[in-house]
mmCIF file of the N, C-alpha and C atoms, coordinates in Angstrom:
data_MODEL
# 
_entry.id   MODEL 
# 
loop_
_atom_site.group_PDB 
_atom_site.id 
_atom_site.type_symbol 
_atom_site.label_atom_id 
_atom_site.label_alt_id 
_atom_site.label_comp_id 
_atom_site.label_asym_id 
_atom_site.label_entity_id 
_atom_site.label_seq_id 
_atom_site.pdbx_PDB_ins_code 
_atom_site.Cartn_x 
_atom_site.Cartn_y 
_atom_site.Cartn_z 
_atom_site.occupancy 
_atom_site.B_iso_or_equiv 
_atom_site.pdbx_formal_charge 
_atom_site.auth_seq_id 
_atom_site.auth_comp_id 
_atom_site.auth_asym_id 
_atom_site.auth_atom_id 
_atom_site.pdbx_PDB_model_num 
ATOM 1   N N  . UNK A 1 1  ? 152.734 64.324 101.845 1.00 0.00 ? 1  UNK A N  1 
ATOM 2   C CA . UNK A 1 1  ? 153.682 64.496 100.773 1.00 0.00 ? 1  UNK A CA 1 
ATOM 3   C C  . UNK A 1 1  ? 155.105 64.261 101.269 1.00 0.00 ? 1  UNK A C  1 
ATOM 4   N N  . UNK A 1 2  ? 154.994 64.853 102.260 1.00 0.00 ? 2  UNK A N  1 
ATOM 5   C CA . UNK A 1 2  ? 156.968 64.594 103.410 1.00 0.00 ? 2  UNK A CA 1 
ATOM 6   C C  . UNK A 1 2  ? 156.924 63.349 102.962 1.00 0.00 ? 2  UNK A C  1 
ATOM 7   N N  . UNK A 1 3  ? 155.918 62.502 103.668 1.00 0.00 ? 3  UNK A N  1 
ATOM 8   C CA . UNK A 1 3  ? 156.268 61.035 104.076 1.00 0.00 ? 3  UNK A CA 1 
ATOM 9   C C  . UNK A 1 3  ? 156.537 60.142 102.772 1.00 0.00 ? 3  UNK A C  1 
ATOM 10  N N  . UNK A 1 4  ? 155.700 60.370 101.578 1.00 0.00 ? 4  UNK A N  1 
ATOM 11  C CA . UNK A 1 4  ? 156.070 59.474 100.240 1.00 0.00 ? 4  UNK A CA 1 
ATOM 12  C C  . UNK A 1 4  ? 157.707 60.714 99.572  1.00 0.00 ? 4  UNK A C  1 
ATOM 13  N N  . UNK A 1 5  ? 157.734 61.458 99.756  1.00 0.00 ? 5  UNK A N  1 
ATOM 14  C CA . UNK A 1 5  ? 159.120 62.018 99.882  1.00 0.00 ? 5  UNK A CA 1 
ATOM 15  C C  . UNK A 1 5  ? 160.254 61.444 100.160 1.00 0.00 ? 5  UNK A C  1 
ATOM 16  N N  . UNK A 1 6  ? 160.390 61.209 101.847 1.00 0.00 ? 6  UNK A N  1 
ATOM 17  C CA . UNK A 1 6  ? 161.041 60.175 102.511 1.00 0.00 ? 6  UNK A CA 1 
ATOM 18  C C  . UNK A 1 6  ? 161.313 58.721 102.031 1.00 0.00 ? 6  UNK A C  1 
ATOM 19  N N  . UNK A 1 7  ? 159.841 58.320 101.968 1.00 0.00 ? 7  UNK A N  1 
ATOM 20  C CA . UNK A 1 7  ? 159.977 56.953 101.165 1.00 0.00 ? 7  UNK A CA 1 
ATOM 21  C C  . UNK A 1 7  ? 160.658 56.480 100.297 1.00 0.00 ? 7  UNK A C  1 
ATOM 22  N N  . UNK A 1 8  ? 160.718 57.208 99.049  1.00 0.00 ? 8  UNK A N  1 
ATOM 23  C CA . UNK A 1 8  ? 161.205 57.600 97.938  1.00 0.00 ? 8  UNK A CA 1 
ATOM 24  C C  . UNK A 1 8  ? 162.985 57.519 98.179  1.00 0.00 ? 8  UNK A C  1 
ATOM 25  N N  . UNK A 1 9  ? 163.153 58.380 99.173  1.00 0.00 ? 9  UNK A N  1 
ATOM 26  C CA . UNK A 1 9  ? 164.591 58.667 99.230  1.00 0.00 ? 9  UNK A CA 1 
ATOM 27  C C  . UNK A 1 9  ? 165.410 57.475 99.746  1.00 0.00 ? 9  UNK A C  1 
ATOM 28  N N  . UNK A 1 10 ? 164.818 56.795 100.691 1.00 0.00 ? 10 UNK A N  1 
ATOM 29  C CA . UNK A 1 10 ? 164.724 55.701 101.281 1.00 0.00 ? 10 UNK A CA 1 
ATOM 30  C C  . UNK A 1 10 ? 165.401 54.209 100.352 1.00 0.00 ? 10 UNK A C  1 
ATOM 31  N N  . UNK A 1 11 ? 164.984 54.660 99.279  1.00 0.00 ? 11 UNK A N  1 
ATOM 32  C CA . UNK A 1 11 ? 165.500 53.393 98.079  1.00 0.00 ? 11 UNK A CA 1 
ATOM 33  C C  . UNK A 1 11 ? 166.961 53.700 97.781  1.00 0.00 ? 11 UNK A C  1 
ATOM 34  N N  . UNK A 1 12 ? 167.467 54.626 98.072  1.00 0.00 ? 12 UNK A N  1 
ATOM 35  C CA . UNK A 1 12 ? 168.474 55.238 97.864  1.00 0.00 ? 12 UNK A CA 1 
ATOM 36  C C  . UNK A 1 12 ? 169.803 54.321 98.572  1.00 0.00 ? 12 UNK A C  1 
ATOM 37  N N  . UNK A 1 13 ? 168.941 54.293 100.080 1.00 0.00 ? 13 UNK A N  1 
ATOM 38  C CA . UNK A 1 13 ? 170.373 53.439 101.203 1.00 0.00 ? 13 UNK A CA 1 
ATOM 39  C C  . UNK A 1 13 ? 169.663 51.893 100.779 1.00 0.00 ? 13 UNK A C  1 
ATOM 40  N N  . UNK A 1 14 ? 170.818 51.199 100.875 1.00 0.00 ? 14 UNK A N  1 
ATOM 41  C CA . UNK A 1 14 ? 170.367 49.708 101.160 1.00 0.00 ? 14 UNK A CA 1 
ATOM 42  C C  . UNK A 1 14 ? 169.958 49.696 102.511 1.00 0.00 ? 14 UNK A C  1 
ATOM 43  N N  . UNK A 1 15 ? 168.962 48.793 102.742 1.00 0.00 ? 15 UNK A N  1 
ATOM 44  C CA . UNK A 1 15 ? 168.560 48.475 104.173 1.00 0.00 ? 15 UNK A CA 1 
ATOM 45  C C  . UNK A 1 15 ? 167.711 49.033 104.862 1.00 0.00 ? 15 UNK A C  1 
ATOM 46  N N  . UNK A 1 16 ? 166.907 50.432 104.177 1.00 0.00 ? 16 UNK A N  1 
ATOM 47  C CA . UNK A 1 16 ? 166.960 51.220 104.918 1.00 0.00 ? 16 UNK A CA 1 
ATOM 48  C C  . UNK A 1 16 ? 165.053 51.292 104.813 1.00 0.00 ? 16 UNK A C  1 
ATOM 49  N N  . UNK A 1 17 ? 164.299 50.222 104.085 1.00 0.00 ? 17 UNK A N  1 
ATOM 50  C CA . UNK A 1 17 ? 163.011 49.901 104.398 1.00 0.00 ? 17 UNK A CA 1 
ATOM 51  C C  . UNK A 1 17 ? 163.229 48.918 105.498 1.00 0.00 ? 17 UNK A C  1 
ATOM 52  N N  . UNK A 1 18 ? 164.277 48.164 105.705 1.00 0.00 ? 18 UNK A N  1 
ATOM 53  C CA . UNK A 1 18 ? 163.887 47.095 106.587 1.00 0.00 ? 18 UNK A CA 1 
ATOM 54  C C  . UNK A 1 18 ? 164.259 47.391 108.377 1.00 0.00 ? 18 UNK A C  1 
ATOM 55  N N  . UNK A 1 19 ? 164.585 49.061 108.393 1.00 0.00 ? 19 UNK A N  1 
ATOM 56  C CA . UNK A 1 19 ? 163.843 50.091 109.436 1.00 0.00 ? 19 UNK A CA 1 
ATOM 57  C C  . UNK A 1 19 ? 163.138 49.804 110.209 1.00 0.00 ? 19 UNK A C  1 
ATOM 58  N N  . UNK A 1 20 ? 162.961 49.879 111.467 1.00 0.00 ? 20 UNK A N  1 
ATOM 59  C CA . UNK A 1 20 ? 161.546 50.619 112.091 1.00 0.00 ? 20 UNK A CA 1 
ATOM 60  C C  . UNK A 1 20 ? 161.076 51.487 110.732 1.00 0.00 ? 20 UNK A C  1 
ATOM 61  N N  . UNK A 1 21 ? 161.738 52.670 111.030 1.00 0.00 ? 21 UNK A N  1 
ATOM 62  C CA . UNK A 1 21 ? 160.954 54.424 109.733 1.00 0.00 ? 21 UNK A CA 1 
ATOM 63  C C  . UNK A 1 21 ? 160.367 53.256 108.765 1.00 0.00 ? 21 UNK A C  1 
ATOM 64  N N  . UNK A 1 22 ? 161.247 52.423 107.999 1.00 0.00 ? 22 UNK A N  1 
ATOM 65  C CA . UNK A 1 22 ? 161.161 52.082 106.885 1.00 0.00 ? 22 UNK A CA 1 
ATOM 66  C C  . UNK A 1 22 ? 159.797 51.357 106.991 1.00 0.00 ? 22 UNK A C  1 
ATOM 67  N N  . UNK A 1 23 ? 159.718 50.397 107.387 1.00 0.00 ? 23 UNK A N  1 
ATOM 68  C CA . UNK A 1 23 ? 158.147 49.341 107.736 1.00 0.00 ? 23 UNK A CA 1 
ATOM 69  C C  . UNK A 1 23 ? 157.492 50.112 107.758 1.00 0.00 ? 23 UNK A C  1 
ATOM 70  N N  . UNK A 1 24 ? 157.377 51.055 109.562 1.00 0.00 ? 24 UNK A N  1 
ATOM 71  C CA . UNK A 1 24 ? 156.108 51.931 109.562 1.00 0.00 ? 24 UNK A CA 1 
ATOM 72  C C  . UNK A 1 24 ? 156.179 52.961 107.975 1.00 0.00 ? 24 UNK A C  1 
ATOM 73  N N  . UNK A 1 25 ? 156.472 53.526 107.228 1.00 0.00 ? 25 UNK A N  1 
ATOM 74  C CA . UNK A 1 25 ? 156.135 54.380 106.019 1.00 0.00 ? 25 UNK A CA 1 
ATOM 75  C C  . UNK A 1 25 ? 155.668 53.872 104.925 1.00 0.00 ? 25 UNK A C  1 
ATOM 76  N N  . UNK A 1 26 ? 156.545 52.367 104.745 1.00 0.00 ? 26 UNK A N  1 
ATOM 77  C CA . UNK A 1 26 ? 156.176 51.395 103.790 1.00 0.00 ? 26 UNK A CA 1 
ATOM 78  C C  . UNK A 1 26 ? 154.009 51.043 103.857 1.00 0.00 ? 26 UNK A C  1 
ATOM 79  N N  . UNK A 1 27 ? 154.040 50.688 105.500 1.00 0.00 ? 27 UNK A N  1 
ATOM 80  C CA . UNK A 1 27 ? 152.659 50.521 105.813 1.00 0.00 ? 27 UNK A CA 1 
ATOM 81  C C  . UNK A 1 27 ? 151.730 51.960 104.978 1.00 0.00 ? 27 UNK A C  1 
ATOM 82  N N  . UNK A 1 28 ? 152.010 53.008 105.613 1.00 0.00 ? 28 UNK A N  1 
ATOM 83  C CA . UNK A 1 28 ? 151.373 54.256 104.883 1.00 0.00 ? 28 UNK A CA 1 
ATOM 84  C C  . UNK A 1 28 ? 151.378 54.518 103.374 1.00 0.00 ? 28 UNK A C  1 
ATOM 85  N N  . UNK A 1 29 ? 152.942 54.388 102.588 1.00 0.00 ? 29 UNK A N  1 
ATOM 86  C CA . UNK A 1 29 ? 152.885 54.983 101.592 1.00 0.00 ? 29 UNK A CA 1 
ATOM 87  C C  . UNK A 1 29 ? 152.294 53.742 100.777 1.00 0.00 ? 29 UNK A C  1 
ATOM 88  N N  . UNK A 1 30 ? 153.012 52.555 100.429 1.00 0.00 ? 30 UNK A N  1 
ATOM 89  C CA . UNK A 1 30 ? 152.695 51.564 99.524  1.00 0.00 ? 30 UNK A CA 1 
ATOM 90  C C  . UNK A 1 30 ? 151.307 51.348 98.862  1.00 0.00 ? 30 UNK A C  1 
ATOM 91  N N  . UNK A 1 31 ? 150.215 51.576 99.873  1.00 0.00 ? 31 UNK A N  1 
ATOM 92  C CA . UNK A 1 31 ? 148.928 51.205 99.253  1.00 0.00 ? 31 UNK A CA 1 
ATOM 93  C C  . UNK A 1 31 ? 148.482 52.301 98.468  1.00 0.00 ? 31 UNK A C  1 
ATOM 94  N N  . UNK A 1 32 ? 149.545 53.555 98.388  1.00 0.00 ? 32 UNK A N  1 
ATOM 95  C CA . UNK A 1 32 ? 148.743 54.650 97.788  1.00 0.00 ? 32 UNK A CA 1 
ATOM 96  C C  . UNK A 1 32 ? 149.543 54.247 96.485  1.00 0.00 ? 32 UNK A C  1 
ATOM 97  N N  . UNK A 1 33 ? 150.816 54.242 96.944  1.00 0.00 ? 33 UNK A N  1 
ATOM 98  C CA . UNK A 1 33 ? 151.885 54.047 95.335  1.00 0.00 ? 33 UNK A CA 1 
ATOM 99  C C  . UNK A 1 33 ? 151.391 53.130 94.820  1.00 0.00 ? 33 UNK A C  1 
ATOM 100 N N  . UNK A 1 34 ? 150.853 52.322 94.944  1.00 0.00 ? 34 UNK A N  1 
ATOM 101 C CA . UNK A 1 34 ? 150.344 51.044 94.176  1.00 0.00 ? 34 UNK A CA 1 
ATOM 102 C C  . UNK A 1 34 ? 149.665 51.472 93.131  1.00 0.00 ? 34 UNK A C  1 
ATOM 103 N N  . UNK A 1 35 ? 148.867 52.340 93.619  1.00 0.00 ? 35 UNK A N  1 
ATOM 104 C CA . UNK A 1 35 ? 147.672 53.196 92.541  1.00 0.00 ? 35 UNK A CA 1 
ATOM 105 C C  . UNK A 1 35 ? 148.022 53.237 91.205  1.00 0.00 ? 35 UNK A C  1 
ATOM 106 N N  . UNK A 1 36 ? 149.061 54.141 91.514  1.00 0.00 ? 36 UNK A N  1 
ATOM 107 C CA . UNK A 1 36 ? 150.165 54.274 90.258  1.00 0.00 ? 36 UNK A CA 1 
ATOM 108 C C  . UNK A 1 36 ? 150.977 53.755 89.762  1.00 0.00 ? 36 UNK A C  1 
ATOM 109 N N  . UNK A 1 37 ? 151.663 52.540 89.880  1.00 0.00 ? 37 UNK A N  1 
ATOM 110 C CA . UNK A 1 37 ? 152.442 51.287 89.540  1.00 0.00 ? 37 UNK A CA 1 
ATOM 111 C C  . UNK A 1 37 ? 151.878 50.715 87.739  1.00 0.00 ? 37 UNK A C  1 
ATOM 112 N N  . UNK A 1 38 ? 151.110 51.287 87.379  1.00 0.00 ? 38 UNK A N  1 
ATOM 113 C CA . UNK A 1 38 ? 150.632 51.060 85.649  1.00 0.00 ? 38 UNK A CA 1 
ATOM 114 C C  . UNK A 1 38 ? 151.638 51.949 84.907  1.00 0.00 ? 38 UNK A C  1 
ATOM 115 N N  . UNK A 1 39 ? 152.574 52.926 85.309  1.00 0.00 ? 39 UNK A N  1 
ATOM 116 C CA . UNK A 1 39 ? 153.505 53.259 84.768  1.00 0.00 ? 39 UNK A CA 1 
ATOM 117 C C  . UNK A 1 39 ? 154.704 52.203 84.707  1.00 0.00 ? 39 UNK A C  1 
ATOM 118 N N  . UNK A 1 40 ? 155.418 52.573 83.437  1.00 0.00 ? 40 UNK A N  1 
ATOM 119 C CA . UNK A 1 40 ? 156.591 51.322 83.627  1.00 0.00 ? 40 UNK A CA 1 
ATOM 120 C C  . UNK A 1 40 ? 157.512 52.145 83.617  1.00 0.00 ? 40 UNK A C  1 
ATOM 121 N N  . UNK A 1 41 ? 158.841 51.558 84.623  1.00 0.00 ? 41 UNK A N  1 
ATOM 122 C CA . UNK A 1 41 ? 160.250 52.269 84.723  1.00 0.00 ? 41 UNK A CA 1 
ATOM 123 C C  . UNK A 1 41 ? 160.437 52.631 83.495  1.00 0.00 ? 41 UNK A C  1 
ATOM 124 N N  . UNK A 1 42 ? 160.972 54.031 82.879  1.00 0.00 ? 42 UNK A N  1 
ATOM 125 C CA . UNK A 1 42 ? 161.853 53.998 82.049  1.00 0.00 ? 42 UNK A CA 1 
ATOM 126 C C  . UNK A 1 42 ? 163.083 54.474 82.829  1.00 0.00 ? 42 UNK A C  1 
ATOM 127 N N  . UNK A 1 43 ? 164.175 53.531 81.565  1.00 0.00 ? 43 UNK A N  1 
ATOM 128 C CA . UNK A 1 43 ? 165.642 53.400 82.089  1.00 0.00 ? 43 UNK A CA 1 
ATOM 129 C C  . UNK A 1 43 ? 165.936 53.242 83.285  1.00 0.00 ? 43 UNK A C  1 
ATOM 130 N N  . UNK A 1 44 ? 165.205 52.194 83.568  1.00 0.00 ? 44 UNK A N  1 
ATOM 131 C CA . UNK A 1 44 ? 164.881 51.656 85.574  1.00 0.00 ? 44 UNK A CA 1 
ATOM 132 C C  . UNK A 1 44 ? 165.015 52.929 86.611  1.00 0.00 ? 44 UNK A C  1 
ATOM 133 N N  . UNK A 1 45 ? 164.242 54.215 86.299  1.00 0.00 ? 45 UNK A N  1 
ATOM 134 C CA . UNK A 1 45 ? 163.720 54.772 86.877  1.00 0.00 ? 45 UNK A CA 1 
ATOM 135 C C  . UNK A 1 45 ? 162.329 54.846 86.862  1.00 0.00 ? 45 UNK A C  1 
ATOM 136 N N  . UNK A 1 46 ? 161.725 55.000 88.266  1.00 0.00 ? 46 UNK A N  1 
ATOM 137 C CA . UNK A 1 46 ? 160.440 54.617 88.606  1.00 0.00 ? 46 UNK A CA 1 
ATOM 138 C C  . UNK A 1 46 ? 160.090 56.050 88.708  1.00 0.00 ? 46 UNK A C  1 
ATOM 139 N N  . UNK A 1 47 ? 158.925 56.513 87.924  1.00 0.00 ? 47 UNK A N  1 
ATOM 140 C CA . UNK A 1 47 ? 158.101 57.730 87.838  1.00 0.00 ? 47 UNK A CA 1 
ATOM 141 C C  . UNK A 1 47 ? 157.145 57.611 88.294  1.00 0.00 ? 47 UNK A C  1 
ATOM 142 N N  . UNK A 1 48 ? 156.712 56.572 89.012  1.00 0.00 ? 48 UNK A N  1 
ATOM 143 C CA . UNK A 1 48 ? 154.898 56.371 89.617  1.00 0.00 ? 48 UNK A CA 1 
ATOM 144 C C  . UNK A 1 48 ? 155.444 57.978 90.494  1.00 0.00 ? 48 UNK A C  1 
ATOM 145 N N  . UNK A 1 49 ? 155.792 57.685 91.477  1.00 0.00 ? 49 UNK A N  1 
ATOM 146 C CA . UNK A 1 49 ? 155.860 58.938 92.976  1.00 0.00 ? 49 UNK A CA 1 
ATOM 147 C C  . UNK A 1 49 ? 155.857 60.063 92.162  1.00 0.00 ? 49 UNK A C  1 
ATOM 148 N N  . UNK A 1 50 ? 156.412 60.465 91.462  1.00 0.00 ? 50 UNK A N  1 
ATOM 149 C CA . UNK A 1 50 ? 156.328 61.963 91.067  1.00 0.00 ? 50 UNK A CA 1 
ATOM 150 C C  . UNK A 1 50 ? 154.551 61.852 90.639  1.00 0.00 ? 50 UNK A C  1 
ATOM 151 N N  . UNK A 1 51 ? 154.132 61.182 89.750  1.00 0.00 ? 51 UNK A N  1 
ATOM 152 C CA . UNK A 1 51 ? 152.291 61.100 89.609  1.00 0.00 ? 51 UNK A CA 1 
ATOM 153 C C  . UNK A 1 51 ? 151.643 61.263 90.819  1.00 0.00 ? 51 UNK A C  1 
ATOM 154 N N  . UNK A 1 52 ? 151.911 60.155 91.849  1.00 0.00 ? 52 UNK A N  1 
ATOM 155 C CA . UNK A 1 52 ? 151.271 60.423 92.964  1.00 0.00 ? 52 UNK A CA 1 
ATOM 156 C C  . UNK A 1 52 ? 151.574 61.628 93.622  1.00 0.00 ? 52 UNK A C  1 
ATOM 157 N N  . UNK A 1 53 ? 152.588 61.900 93.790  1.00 0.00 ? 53 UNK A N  1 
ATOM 158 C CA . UNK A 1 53 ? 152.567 63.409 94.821  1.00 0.00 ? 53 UNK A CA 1 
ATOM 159 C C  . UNK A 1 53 ? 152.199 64.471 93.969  1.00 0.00 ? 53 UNK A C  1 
ATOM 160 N N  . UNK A 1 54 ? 151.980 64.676 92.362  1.00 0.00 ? 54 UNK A N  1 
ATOM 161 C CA . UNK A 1 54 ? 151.301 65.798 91.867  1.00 0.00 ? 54 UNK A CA 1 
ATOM 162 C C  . UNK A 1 54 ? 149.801 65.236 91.702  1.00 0.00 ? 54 UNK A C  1 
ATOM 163 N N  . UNK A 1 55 ? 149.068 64.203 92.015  1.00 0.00 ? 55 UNK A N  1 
ATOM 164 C CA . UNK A 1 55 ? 147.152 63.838 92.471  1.00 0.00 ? 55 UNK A CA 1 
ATOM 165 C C  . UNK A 1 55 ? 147.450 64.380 93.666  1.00 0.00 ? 55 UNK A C  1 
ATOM 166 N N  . UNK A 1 56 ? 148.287 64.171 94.601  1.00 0.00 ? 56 UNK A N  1 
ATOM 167 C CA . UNK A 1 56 ? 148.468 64.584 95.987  1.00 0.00 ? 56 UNK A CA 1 
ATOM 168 C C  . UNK A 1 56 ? 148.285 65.952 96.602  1.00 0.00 ? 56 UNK A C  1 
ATOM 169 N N  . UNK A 1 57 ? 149.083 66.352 95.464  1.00 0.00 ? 57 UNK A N  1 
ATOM 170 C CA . UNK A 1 57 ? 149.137 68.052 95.112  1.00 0.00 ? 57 UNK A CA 1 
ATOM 171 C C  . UNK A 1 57 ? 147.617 68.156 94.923  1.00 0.00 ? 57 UNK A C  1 
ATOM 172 N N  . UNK A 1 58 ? 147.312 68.013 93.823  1.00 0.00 ? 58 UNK A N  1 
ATOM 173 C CA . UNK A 1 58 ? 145.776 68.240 93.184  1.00 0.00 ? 58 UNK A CA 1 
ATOM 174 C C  . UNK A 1 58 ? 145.208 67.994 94.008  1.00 0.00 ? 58 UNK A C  1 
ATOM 175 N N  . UNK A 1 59 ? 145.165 67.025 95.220  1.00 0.00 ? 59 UNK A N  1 
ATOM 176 C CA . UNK A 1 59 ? 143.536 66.937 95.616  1.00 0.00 ? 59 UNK A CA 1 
ATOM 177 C C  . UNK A 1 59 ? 143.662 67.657 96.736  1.00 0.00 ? 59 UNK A C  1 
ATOM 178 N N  . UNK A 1 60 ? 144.742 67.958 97.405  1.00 0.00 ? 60 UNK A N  1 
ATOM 179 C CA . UNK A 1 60 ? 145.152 69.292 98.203  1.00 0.00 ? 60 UNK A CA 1 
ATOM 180 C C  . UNK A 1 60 ? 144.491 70.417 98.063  1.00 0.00 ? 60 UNK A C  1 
ATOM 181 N N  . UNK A 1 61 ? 144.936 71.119 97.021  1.00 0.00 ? 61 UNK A N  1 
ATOM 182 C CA . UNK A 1 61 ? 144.664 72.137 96.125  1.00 0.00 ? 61 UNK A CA 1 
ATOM 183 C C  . UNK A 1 61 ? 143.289 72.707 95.603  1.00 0.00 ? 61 UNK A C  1 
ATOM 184 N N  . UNK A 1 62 ? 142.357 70.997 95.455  1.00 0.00 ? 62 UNK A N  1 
ATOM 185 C CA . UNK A 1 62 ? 140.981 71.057 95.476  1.00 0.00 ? 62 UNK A CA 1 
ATOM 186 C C  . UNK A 1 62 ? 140.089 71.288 97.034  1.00 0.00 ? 62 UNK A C  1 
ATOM 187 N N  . UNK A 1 63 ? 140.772 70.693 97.978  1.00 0.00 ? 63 UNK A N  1 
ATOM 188 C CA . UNK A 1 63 ? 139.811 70.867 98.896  1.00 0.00 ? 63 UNK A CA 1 
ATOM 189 C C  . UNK A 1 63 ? 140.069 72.361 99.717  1.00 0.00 ? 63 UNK A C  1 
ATOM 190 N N  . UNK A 1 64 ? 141.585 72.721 99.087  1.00 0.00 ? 64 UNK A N  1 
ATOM 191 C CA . UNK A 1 64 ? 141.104 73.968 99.835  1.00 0.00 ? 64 UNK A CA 1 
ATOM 192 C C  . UNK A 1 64 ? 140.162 74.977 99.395  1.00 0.00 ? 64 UNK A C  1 
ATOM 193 N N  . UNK A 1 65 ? 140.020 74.487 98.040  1.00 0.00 ? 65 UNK A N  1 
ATOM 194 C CA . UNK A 1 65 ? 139.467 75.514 96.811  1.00 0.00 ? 65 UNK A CA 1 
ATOM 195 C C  . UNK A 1 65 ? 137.514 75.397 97.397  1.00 0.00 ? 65 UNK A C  1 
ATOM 196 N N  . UNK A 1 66 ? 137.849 73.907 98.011  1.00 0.00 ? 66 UNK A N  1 
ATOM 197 C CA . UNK A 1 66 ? 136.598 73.795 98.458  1.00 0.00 ? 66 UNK A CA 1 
ATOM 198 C C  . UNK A 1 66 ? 136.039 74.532 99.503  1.00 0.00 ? 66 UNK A C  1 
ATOM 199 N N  . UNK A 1 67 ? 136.999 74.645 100.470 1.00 0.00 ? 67 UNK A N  1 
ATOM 200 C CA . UNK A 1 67 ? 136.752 75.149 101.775 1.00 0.00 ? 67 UNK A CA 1 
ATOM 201 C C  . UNK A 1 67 ? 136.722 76.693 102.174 1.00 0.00 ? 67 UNK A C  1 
ATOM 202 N N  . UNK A 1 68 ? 137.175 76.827 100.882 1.00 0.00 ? 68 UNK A N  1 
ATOM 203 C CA . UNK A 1 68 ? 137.267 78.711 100.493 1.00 0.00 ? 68 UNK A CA 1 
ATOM 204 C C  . UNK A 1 68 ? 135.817 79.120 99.953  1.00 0.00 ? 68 UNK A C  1 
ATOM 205 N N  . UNK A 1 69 ? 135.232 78.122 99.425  1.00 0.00 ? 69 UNK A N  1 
ATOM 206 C CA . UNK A 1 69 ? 133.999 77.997 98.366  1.00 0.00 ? 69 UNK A CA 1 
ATOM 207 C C  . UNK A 1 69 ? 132.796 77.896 99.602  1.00 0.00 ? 69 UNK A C  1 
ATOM 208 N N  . UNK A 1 70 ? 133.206 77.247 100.385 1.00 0.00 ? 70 UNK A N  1 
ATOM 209 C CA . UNK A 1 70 ? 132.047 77.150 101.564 1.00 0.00 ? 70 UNK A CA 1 
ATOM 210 C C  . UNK A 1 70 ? 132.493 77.807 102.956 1.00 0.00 ? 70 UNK A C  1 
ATOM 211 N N  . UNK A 1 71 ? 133.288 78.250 102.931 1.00 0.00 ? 71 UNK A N  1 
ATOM 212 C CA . UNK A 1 71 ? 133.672 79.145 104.530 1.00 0.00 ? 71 UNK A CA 1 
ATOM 213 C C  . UNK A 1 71 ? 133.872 80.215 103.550 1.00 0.00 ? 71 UNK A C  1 
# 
């Protein structure tokens, strides 16, 4: 969750995917944000990341529920 956090904030500076941080996070986060990219900007703000980090949340949330359920 830090790391698509970071990412996120990241759009903020110019320049600041074309990083070392920036590449290596881009590699991690992108294929997940993609998931969610069927949302469209409103008022050229991008709402995919807030979706993904609350599934992120959720599936968190589930496996501990899991691990409480079996330990």
């Amino acid at each position: 969750m830090l790391l698509i956090f970071v990412f996120v904030l990241m759009s903020w500076f110019p320049g600041a995917y074309q990083t070392k941080l920036g590449q290596w996070l881009a590699k991690i986060c992108v294929p997940y944000l993609k998931i969610f990219q069927f949302i469209p900007p409103i008022f050229g703000l991008d709402f995919s990341p807030i979706l993904a980090l609350v599934v992120l949340e959720m599936a968190q949330y589930g496996v501990a529920a899991l691990s409480r359920f079996f330990y």
